[in-house]
NUBASE-400355 format. One record per residue (C-alpha): x, y, z; residue in three letters. Coordinates in steps of 0.2 Angstrom, whole numbers, plus 5000, padded with zeros to 4 digits. Each point is the difference from the previous one (the first is absolute). Layout:
XYZALA/...
END
This chain:
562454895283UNK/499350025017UNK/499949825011UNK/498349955003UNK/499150045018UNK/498449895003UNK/498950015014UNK/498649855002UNK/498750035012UNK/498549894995UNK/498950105015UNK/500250174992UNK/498249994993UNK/499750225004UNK/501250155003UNK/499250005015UNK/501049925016UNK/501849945007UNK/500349854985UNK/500050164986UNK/500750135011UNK/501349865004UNK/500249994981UNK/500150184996UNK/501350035012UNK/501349864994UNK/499750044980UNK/500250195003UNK/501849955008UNK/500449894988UNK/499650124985UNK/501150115008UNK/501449885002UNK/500149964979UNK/498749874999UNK/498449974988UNK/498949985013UNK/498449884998UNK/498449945011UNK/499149864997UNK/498349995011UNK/498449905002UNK/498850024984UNK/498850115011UNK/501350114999UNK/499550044982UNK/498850135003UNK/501050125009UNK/501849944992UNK/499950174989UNK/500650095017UNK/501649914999UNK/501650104994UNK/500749824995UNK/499749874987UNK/498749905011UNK/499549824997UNK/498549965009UNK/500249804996UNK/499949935018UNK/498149885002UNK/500549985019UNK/500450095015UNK/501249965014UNK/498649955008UNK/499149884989UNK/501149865005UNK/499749995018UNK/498050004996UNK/498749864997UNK/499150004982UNK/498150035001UNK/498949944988UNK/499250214994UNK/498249935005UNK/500549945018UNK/501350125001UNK/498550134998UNK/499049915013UNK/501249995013UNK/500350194997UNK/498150035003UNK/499849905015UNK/501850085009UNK/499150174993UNK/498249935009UNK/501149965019UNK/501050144998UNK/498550135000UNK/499349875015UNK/501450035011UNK/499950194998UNK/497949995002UNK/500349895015UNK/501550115011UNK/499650184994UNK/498150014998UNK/498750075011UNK/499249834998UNK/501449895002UNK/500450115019UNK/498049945001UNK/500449834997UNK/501549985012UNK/499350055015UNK/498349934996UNK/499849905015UNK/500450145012UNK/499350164992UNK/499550075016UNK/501549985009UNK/501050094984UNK/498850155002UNK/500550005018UNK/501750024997UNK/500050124988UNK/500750185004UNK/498550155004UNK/500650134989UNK/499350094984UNK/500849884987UNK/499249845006UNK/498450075004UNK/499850064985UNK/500649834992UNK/498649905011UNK/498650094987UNK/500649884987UNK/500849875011UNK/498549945008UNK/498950024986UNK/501249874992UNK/500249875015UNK/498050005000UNK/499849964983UNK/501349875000UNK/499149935013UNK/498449984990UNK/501049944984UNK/500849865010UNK/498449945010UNK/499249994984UNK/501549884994UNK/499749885014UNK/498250024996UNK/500349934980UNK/501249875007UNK/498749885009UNK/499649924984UNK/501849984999UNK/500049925016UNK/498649904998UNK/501149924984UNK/501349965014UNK/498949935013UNK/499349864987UNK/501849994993UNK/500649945017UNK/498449885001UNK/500649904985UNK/501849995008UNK/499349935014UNK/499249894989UNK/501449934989UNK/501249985015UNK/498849855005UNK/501149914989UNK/499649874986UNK/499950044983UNK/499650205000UNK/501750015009UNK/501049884990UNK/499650094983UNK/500450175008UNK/501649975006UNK/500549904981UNK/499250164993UNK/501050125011UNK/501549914998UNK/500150014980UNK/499550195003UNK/501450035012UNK/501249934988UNK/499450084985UNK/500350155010UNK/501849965003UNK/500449964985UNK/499350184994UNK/500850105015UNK/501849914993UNK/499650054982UNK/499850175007UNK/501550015011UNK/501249914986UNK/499350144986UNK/500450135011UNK/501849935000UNK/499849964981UNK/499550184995UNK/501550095011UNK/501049884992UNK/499350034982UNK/500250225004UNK/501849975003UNK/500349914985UNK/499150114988UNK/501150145010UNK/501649924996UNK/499649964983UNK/499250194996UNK/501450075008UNK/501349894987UNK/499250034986UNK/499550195002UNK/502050025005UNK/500449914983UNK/498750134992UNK/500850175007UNK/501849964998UNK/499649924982UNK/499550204997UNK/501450085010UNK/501649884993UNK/501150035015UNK/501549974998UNK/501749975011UNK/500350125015UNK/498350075000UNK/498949995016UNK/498449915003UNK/499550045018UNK/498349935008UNK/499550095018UNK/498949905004UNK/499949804997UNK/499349845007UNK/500649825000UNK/498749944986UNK/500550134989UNK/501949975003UNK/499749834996UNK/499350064983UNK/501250114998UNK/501349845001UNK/498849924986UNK/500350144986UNK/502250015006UNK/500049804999UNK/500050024982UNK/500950154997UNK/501850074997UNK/500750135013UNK/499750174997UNK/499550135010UNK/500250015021UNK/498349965008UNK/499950095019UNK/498449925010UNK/499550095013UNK/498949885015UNK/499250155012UNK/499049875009UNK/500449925018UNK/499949814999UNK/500149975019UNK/498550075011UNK/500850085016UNK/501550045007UNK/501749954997UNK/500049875016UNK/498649914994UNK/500649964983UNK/500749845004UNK/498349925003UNK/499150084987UNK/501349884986UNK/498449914998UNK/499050154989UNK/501650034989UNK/500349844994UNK/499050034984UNK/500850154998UNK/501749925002UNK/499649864988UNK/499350134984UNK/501750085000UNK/501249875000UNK/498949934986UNK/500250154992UNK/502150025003UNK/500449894987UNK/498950084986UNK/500950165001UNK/501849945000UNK/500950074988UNK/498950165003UNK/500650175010UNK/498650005013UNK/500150095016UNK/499149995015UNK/499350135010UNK/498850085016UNK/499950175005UNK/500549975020UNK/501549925007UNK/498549885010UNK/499249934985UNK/501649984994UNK/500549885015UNK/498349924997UNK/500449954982UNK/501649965003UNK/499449875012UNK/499349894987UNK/501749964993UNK/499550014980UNK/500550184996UNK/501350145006UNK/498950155005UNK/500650175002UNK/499250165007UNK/499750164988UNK/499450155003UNK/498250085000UNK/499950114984UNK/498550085001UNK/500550155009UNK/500050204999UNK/501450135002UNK/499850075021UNK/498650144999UNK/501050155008UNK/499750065014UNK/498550105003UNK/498750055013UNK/498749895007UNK/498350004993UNK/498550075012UNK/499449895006UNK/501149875002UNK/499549864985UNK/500149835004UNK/500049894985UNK/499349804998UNK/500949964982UNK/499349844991UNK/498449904997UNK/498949985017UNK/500549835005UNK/500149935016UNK/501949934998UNK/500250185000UNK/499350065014UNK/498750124991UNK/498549915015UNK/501350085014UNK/499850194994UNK/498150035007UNK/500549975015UNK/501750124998UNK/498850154994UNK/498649975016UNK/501850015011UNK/500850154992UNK/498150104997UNK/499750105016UNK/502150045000UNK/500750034982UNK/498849994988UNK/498650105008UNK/501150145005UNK/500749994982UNK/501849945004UNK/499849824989UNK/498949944985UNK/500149844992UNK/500049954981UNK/499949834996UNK/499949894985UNK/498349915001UNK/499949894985UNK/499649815002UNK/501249864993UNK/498649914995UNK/498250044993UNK/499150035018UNK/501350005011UNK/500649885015UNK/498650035013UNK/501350075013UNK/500450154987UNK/498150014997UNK/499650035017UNK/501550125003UNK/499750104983UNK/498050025006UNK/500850065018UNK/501150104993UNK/498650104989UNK/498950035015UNK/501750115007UNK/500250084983UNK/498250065000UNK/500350085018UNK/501750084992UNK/500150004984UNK/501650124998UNK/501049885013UNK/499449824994UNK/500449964978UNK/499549844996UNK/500849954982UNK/498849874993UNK/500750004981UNK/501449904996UNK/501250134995UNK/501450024987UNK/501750015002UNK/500050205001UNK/498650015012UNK/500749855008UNK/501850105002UNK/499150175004UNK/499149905014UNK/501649965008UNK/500850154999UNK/498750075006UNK/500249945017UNK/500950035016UNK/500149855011UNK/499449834991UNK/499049855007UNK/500749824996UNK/499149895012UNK/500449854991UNK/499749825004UNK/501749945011UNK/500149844997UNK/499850014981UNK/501150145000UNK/501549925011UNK/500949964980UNK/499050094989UNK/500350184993UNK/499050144998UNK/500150134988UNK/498950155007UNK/501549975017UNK/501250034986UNK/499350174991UNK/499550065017UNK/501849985006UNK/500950064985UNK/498650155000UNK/500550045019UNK/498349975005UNK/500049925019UNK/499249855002UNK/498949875011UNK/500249824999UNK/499949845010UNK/501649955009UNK/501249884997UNK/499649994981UNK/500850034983UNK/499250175003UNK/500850065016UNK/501549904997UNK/500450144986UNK/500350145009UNK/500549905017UNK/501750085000UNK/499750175001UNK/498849975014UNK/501549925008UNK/501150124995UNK/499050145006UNK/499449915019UNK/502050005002UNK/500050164997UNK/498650035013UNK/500849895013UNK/501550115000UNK/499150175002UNK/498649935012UNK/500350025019UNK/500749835005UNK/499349965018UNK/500449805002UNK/500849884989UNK/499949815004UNK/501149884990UNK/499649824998UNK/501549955013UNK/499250105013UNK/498249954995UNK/499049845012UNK/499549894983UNK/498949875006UNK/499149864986UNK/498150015001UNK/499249825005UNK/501749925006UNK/500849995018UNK/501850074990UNK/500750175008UNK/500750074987UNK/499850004979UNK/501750064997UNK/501449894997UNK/501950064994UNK/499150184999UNK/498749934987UNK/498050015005UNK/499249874991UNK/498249985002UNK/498449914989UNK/498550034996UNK/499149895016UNK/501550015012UNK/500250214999UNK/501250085009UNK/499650165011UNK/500550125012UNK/499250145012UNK/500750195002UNK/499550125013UNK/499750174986UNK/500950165003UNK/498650115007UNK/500550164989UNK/500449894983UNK/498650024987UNK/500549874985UNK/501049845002UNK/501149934986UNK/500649834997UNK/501449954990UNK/500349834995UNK/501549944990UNK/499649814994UNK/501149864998UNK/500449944981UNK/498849865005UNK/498550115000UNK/499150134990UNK/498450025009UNK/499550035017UNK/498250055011UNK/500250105013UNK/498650035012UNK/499950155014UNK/499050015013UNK/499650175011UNK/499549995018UNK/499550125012UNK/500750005018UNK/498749885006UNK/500449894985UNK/498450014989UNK/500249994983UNK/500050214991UNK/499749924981UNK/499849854993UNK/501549934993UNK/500350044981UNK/501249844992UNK/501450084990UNK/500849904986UNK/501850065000UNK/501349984984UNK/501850015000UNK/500550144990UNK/501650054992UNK/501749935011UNK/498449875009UNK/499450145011UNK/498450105003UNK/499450125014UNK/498150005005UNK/499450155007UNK/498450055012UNK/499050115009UNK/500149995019UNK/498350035011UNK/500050115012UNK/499749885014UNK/501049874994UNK/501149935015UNK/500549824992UNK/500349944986UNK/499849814993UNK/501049984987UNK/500049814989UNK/500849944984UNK/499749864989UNK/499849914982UNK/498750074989UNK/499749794995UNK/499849865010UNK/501549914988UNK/501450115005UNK/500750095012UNK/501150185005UNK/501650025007UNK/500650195003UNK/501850055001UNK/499650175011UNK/498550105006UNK/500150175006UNK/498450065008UNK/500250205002UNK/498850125012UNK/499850164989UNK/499350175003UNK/499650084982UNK/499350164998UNK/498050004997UNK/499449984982UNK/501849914996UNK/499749894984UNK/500449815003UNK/500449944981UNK/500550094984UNK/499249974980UNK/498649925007UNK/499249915013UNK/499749775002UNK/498649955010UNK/500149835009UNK/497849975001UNK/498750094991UNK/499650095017UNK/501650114998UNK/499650074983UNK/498950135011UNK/501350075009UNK/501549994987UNK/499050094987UNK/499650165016UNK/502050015000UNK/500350004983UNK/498850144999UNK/500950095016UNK/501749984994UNK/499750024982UNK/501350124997UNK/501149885007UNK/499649854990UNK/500050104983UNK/501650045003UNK/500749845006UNK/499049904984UNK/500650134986UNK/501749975009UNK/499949834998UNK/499250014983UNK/501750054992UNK/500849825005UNK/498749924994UNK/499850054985UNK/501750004995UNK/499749805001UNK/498149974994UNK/499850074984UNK/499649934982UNK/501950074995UNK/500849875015UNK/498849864993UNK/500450044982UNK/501949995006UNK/499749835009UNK/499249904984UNK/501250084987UNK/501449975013UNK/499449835000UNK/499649964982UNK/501249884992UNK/500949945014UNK/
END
């Protein structure tokens, strides 16, 4: 008889999005592996569980994210809906109406139609604006006009203050009268804050208790046995603690693999230490839970090596990194569409970077999509019912473009399935992930992972999980470059001038090691080599230090400044090197050159630096797979060279894709469990 693969997700609630694409992925490779695969969902999952190839159990009450939400009463719950629906619509009115422009500049209309440009489109805009100002004029004299009986109230209100501040009785009885109001307010604000506390409490109870006893209910109807698989991708503290409840009492059986994809720890790495403080809770539902499962095979899991040092941290379990599953077989290679489709995969959220893109499209207009070199595509959808009001604005900025060129501009507003999801990916020829860096320093994210293993090149934020994917084939391939670019100069950190910024010291370099902070950061000037047109930096870090920010400076002969200085966060790669590459401008004639901490609680030493003077053949591309951007004001220009050297990173990405995959797919992960199972 086949051994038993079970997959719990208690989000999958649709076949639409990552949690059942997730799902799909694993249970395909372990059908093909021998098992009787199974999927257990949420019980909204119900009405489209008949699209399901697998004996599905849609048994699941809550969500991963029901625990880490406060339990509304439905009326108020209701209320509060209506009134975030009520200031929502407010904020829009109020920034983007003609009337809330009116409003803004109400007390110096005159001087705003001054200013305004004398061409067609705003003197034709004046018949209706105008118009407007005068009648909002009229509507708010006539408002002060039904106030006076208002401020007549007020006038005699202030009398009888007067009045009662004379003192003697009236005053006495107030102030006892006040007095009990004040605390009877108190006392109702406490209630309030307490019940808060009371009903977060109460949701994570019912969490933990639903999750035991729906557990007890599915695997009471599957009967797993001894060297089958229960694996759970996605799982929180509460529910691990009811989890521990229903094992407490049971006999060991199959292998449980729980799989945590959160990060715990906000920031990066060098701030952990201070942030012990947010954990603790966490800290303490685990190792309250270790000694209900013992007895029990239970593994623990994350899908990065840094969320694996995160959990690792807290000292209850041993984590272990698996791979990604939810991967496709490398596209081969074929010819660019025309246009050029840039892709935005995912719901429009802001932690996604989706309120970035209007500003990408009025950039590359006149360029690359006018002249029909680059069209975008992008996934639309909101996460929730109306949308954050960043991606509310941006989807509305976004249609105004699509209206002007429809061929060039798709906007996706549909939630899709996971075909059109899949087709929508493949579709496209450089992606956009302009994700949220800090929350992305640990986390993983699977469109990275399907657009690497599809050898699609990328965009993300620097210094992330994202970039730090593909980090050694940019190294691998700016080594390659230093050897065929011209070399012109090369300074080494013996024969560099390393001075501390702030402090009377010389020199920053002791027994050949540059230590610097993030206050006290160490710098040098260069004369520039007039014919060299990029500069590279190569830095190779002590074993101390992982990180490190580099700052540059370009200076024209007469030493004004020729850009404004871009900090870049730098992270030791493979054998604790990395090499930073940049354009050179034309006039530049010195160079300020600085390093430091990225925190104020740690500090950098650097075992060498070369700085090399290199003369490149125009159009050279400076990175391979894709492209990381250190601020959102370099999206702009990375996204123009991964349209100009497209050719080049389509083949570096579906070079790199092969490696990849070899590592993240659902046969690796389905390895790693069963490897794991019964040990």
């Amino acid at each position: 008889m086949a051994r038993k693969f079970i997959l719990i997700d208690q989000s999958i609630a649709s076949i639409a999005g990552h949690h059942y694409e997730y799902a799909v992925h694993v249970l395909e490779a372990a059908q093909r592996a021998g098992f009787e695969p199974f999927l257990a969902t949420h019980v909204r999952f119900a009405k489209s569980s008949h699209h399901s190839p697998w004996r599905t159990f849609p048994i699941y009450r809550y969500g991963f994210w029901a625990a880490q939400e406060t339990a509304q009463f439905g009326l108020l719950n209701w209320i509060l809906g209506q009134l975030g629906w009520m200031r929502f619509r407010w904020r829009l009115f109020y920034h983007y109406s003609l009337f809330g422009l009116l409003w803004a500049v109400r007390d110096r209309f005159s001087d705003f139609l001054l200013n305004q440009p004398i061409d067609r489109t705003h003197l034709a805009s004046l018949a209706t604006l105008i118009p407007a100002a005068v009648l909002l004029k009229l509507v708010r004299f006539l408002f002060l006009l039904l106030l006076l009986p208002v401020m007549l109230l007020v006038f005699l209100g202030r009398s009888a203050v007067r009045l009662l501040r004379a003192g003697g009785f009236p005053q006495s009885y107030l102030r006892s009268l006040f007095a009990d109001a004040a605390d009877a307010w108190n006392f109702a604000a406490q209630v309030f804050a307490r019940r808060l506390t009371f009903l977060s409490w109460w949701q994570q109870y019912r969490c933990l208790v639903a999750f035991r006893k729906d557990t007890s209910r599915l695997l009471r109807d599957i009967q797993p046995a001894a060297g089958d698989i229960i694996f759970v991708p996605t799982l929180s503290s509460i529910e691990l603690m009811g989890l521990g409840d229903y094992l407490r009492s049971r006999k060991p059986g199959p292998s449980w693999h729980l799989l945590f994809r959160r990060d715990i720890y906000p920031g990066r790495e060098a701030a952990w230490p201070a942030e012990e403080w947010r954990v603790q809770g966490l800290r303490n539902s685990l190792l309250a839970a270790a000694p209900k499962l013992k007895g029990h095979d239970v593994r623990f899991y994350t899908d990065t090596d840094e969320l694996t040092a995160q959990y690792n941290r807290l000292g209850a379990f041993s984590f272990r990194t698996v791979p990604i599953p939810h991967t496709h077989t490398p596209r081969p290679e074929q010819p660019p569409s025309t246009p050029l489709r840039i892709i935005y995969v995912g719901d429009a959220r802001r932690e996604k970077g989706y309120h970035l893109i209007p500003h990408l499209v009025e950039d590359l207009w006149k360029d690359y999509i006018a002249t029909g070199r680059a069209a975008f595509r992008l996934q639309s959808n909101f996460n929730i019912p109306q949308g954050e009001p960043e991606a509310v604005i941006a989807r509305e900025q976004l249609d105004q473009f699509a209206r002007r060129a429809p061929s060039s501009i798709e906007l996706l507003k549909q939630p899709m399935t996971s075909e059109q999801y899949k087709a929508l990916l493949l579709s496209g020829d450089i992606n956009l992930l302009l994700y949220d860096s800090t929350n992305y320093y640990s986390r993983s994210s699977g469109i990275l992972v399907e657009s690497l293993t599809a050898g699609i090149p990328v965009l993300v934020p620097a210094a992330t999980w994202l970039s730090r994917q593909f980090a050694h084939a940019v190294l691998d391939y700016r080594k390659n470059l230093r050897r065929e670019m011209k070399l012109l100069r090369r300074c080494c950190l013996p024969e560099m001038r390393w001075k501390i910024h702030g402090s009377p010291r010389e020199t920053a370099v002791s027994a050949g090691v540059l230590t610097a902070s993030y206050q006290a950061k160490a710098y040098t000037r260069l004369r520039a080599v007039p014919e060299a047109t990029h500069l590279l930096i190569a830095l190779q870090f002590h074993p101390t230090t992982t990180e490190a920010m580099l700052y540059v400076e370009q200076l024209d002969a007469n030493g004004n400044s020729l850009a404004e200085v871009v900090p870049r966060l730098l992270e030791a790669g493979r054998e604790a090197e990395t090499i930073e590459i940049l354009a050179l401008h034309p006039r530049a004639a010195k160079l300020w050159i600085a390093l430091g901490s990225a925190s104020p609680a740690s500090s950098i030493a650097l075992r060498n630096i070369e700085i090399d003077f290199l003369a490149a053949p125009p159009n050279t591309p400076l990175s391979a797979v894709g492209l990381a951007y250190q601020n959102p004001a370099g999206i702009a220009p990375m996204l123009r060279e991964l349209i100009d050297h497209h050719e080049h990173y389509s083949r570096t990405a579906r070079a790199f894709s092969k490696t990849w995959h070899a590592y993240h797919n659902a046969a690796s992960l389905i390895a790693e469990l069963d490897g794991g199972a019964g040990n």
